[in-house]
N, C-alpha and C positions, 0 to 999 in steps of 0.2 A: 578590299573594302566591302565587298556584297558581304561575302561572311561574319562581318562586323554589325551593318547597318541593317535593321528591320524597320517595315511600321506599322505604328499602331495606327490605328484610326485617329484623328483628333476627334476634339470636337469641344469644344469650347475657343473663352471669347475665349473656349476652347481649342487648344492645340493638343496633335499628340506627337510622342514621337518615343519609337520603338526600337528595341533589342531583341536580340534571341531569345526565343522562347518555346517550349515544347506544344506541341496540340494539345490542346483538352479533350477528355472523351466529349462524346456528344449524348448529352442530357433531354430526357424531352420535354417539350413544353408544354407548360400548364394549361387547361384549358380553360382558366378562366380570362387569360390576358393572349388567346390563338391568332384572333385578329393581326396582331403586332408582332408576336413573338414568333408566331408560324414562319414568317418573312425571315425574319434574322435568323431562326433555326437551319434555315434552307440553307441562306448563305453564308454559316459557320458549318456545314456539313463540304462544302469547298474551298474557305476560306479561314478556318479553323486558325493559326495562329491572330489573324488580326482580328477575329471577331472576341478575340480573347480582353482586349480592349476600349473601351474608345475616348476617353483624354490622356490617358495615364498607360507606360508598355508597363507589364507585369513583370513584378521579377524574379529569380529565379524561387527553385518551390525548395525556401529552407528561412523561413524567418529573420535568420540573420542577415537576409539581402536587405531586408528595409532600407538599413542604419549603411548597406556597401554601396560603393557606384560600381556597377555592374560593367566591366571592361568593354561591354559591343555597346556602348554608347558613347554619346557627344557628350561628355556630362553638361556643356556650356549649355547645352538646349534645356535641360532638365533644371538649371540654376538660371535663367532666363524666363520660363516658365512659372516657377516657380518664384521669384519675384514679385513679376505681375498676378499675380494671383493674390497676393501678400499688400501692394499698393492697392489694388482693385478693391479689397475690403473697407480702404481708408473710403473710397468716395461712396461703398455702400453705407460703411456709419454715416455719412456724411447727409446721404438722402434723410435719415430716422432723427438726425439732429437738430433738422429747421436752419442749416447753415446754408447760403446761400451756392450755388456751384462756379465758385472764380468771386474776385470785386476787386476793389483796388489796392485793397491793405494787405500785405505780403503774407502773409499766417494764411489768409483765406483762398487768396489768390493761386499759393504753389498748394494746397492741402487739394482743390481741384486738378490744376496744370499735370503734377505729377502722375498723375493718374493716365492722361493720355496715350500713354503708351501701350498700356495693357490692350486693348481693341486692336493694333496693329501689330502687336507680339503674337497673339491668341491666331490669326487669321493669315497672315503671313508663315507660319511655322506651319499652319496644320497643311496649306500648299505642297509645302517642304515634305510633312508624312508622307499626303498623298503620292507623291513623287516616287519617293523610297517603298513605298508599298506597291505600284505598279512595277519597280523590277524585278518582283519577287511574286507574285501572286495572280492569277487569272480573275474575271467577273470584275476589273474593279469597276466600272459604270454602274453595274447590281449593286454592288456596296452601297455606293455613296448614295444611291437613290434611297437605300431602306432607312439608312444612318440620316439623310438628310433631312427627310419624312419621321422619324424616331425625334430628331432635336425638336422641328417645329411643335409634332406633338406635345412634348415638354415644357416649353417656351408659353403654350397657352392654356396648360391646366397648372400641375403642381405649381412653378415656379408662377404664374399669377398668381394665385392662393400664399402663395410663401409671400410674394410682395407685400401684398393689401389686408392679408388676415380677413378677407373677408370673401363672399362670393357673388357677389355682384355681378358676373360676366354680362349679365345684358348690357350696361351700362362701360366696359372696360374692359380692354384689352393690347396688350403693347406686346409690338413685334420690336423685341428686342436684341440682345449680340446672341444669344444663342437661335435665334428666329435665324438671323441671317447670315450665321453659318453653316444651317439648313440649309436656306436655301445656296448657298456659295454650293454646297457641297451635291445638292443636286444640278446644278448647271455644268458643274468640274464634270461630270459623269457623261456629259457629250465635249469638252474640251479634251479630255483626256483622249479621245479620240483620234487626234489634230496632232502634227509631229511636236516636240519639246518647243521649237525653236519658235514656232509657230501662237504655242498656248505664252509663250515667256512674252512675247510680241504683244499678243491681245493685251494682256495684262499690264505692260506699261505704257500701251497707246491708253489705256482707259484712266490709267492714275495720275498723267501727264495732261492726258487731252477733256478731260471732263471740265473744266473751267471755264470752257471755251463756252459753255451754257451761262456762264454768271451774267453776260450781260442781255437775255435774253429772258434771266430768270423771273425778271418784275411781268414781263408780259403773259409769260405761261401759268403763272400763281393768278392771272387776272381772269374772275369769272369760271377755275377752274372746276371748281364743283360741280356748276351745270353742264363740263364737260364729260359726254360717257364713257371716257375713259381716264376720269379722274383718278381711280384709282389705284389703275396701274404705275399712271405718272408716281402718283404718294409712292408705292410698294419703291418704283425702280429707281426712282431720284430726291425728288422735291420731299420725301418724309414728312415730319407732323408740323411744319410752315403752313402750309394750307389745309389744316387743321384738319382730323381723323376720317377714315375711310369708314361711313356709314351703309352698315350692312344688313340695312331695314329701316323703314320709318321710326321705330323705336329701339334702335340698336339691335345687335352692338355694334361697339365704334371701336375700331382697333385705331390705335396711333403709330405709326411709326416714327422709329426711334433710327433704325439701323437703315436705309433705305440701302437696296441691291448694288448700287451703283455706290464707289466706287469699289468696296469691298471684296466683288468679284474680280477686278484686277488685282489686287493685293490678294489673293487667294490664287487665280493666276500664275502672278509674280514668285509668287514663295514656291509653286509648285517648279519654275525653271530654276528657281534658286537650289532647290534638292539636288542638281548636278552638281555644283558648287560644294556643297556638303560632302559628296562623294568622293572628293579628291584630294591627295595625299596632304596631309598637315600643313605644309610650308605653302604649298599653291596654294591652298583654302587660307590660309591667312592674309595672302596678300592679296585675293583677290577679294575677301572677306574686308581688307582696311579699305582697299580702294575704293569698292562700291560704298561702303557706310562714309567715308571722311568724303567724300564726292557728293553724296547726297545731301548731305548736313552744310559743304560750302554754295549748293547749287538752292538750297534753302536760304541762304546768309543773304547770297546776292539776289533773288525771286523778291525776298519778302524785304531785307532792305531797302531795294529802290523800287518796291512796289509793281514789280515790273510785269509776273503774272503769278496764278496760282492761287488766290485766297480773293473771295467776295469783300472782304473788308483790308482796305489800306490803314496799314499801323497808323500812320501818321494822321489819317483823319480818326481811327479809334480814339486815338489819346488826347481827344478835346471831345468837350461835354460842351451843352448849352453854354452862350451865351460867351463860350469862347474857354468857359472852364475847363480845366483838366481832371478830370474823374478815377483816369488810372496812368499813373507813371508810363512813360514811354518805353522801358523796357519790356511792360507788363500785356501792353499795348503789342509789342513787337513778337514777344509770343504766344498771345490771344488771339491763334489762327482757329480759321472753322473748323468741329469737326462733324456738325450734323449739316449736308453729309458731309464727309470729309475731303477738302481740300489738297489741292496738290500738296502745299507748304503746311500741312499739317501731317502727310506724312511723308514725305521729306525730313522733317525735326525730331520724329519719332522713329520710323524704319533706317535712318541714317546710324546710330545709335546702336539701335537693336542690332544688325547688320555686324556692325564693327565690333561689335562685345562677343559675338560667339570666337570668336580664336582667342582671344582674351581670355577667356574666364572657362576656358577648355579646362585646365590642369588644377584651378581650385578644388580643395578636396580639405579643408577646416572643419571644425566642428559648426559654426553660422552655415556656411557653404551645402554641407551635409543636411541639417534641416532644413533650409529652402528647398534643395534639391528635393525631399521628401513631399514636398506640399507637389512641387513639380509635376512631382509622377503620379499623381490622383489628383489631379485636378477637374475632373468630372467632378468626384465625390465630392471635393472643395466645393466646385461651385452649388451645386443643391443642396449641401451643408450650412453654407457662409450666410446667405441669406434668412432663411428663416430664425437660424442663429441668432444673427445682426437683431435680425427684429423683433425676436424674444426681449435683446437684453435691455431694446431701448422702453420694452413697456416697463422691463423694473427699474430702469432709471426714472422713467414717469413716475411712476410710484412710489419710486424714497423722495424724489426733489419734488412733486407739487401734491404729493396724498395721494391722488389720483390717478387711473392710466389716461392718457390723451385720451379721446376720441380721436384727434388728430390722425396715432397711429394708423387706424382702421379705415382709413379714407384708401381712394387710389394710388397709390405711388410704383413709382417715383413720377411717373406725367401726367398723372389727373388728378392729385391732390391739392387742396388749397394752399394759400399763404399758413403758416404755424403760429400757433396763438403767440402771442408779443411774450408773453412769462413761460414760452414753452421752450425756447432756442436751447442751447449747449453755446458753452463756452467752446474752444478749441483747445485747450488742454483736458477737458470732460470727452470731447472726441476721439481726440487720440488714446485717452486711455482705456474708453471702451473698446477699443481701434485692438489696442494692444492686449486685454484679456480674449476678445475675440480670437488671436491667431494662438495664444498660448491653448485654445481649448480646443482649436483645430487642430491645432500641430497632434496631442493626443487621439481627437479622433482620428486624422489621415493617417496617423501609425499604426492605429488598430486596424486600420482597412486596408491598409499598406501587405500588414504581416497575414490578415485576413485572404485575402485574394495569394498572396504567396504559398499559401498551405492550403488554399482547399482551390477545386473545381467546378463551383456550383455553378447549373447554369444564370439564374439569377446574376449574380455577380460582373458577368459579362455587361449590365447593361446600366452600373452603375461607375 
């Protein structure tokens, strides 16, 4: 199986996850970008296959690999992957739509829900790399430290600019999933250190045992901001509840979206779960059903009788004022938290994901095939999909009200206002941008697919 299983780096709510693949020469780096690039240059002069990557493994160098599944792979990770990548798009229209995230009427409600998964696919899997790329490669603590420092970078220039169309940063700034798989991915760099048995332990003492703050939580949210280490609380748990980390009398205000905590257990977790991966088909299946249908009934009975695990009880969810009911009970029952994210939220989601890799191992369709394509470039997807997204919603502003919003140009997705009342989308106008959206991805990732298969640039490595 070593000779099978490589990794790429992840990184997204990025994951990655890698195959055979040759060294690249070593190109030098530009000097206008030496600051950043110097670092990575260093460590692809001894790390040369996985610096070849970082969400997406490259495939072999002949064009035709795009459209193959490449035999040293899990194809079920790449169609997994690739997936969530695919739903993840839906809740980005969904931001540029004015559509609310969840309510209680079914269209609106799964158009949000569905989406949950993608953040515990993305971060969970990339564990899983890191795993597979420690038994094969030296320096990984270096790595993850440049990679994890490279994402944050990202997280707070282009891709804010890609959000908001605007530059504002005094005023805004959000540590979002690729933020805090930065940072996951620099903390992995002293876990990795610690024997397998040891980092798989932290990691489900944390995803297990974090709730154990919910009922503590109303007190530490009290008066936190005059405490001097408000901000760390915001970074490591509590995120944008006790509203933005103020990093000056007149900004800027970063929000957290993704707070450290739990996510580094679930990063963690996937990294002991790479053992798991490693071994022969028939064990990997069953240990693969076990743990996911396990997780999924240990959700049923948590979140059922309310017993622990999630800040909000279904049952008091599913009444509104006055004794009303606002959202059906089933709706209720899986409207678990995820900022942060709650034991029983994933639980419902890693249960799932989990149990579907042996499953969906031997798909190989022509559907199966292009998801798998988004899969394996899902860096590029993701700094793609966004500004994409939000190109296409200004020319919907513009055929449906004359106009482009202003709206568009504000903060988003967490510091923009309410949407003008004549500005919303239906949910069939969602989905359909939803669905031109991935048709014009799907052609870019294939050009960037066959792109990176035929040439060595060094540039390319960092997309």
């Amino acid at each position: 199986m070593d000779e099978i299983l490589a990794v790429l780096v992840f990184s997204f709510d990025g994951v990655a996850y890698g195959g055979l693949q040759q060294s690249p020469k070593i190109h030098p780096v530009r000097l206008t970008v030496e600051a950043i690039l110097e670092s990575f240059a260093r460590a692809r002069s001894t790390n040369a296959p996985v610096m070849e990557e970082s969400m997406g493994a490259a495939q072999p160098a002949t064009p035709l690999a795009v459209n193959a599944r490449s035999k040293s792979r899990i194809g079920s990770i790449d169609l997994i992957r690739g997936a969530a990548m695919i739903l993840m798009a839906i809740d980005h229209v969904r931001v540029y739509s004015g559509v609310p995230p969840g309510g209680p009427t079914p269209g609106v409600f799964f158009t949000r829900w569905v989406t949950h998964f993608c953040a515990p696919a993305f971060i969970f899997l990339a564990g899983t790399s890191i795993f597979l790329y420690s038994r094969k490669h030296a320096n990984l603590s270096r790595y993850l430290l440049i990679r994890g420092a490279w994402l944050i970078f990202l997280e707070f220039t282009f891709l804010r600019v890609a959000w908001t169309f605007n530059l504002d940063f005094a005023h805004y700034e959000m540590a979002g999933v690729i933020w805090v798989i930065g940072c996951c991915m620099i903390l992995m760099a002293g876990l990795v250190k610690l024997p397998l048995a040891a980092v798989g332990t932290i990691g489900v003492v944390i995803i297990a045992g974090h709730n154990l703050m919910d009922s503590h939580m109303g007190k530490l949210l009290e008066g936190l901001d005059a405490n001097q280490l408000s901000g760390f609380w915001k970074i490591l748990y509590v995120g944008f509840f006790a509203g933005p980390i103020r990093l000056g009398p007149s900004g800027p205000n970063l929000i957290v979206l993704y707070s450290i905590v739990p996510w580094i257990g679930v990063m963690a977790a996937g990294y002991a779960f790479g053992r798991i991966v490693t071994l022969e088909p028939t064990q990997r299946k069953r240990l693969c059903m076990t743990i996911g249908l396990s997780a999924v009934g240990l959700f049923t009975v948590l979140r059922g009788f309310n017993l622990y695990g999630d800040p909000r009880p279904w049952h008091v969810a599913d009444q509104g004022p006055n004794g009303s009911v606002p959202m059906p009970a089933l709706f209720a029952f899986l409207n678990t938290s995820k900022y942060p994210a709650s034991l029983c939220f994933l639980l419902m989601t890693l249960g799932p994901i989990i149990a579907l890799v042996p499953l969906l191992e031997h798909l190989n369709g022509a559907l199966a095939r292009r998801i798998v394509l988004f899969g394996r470039v899902p860096f590029f997807f993701y700094m793609v999909h966004i500004p994409l997204i939000h190109a296409l919603a200004l020319v919907v502003s513009k055929i449906r009200l004359g106009v482009v919003s202003p709206w568009l140009f504000t903060n988003h997705p967490m510091g923009n206002p309410e949407p003008p009342d004549v500005y919303v989308w239906s949910l069939p106008l969602l989905y359909l941008i939803w669905g031109l959206a991935i048709v014009l991805l799907y052609f870019a990732c294939r050009w960037f697919a066959a792109l990176k298969a035929s040439r060595n640039d060094w540039w390319l490595e960092y997309f």
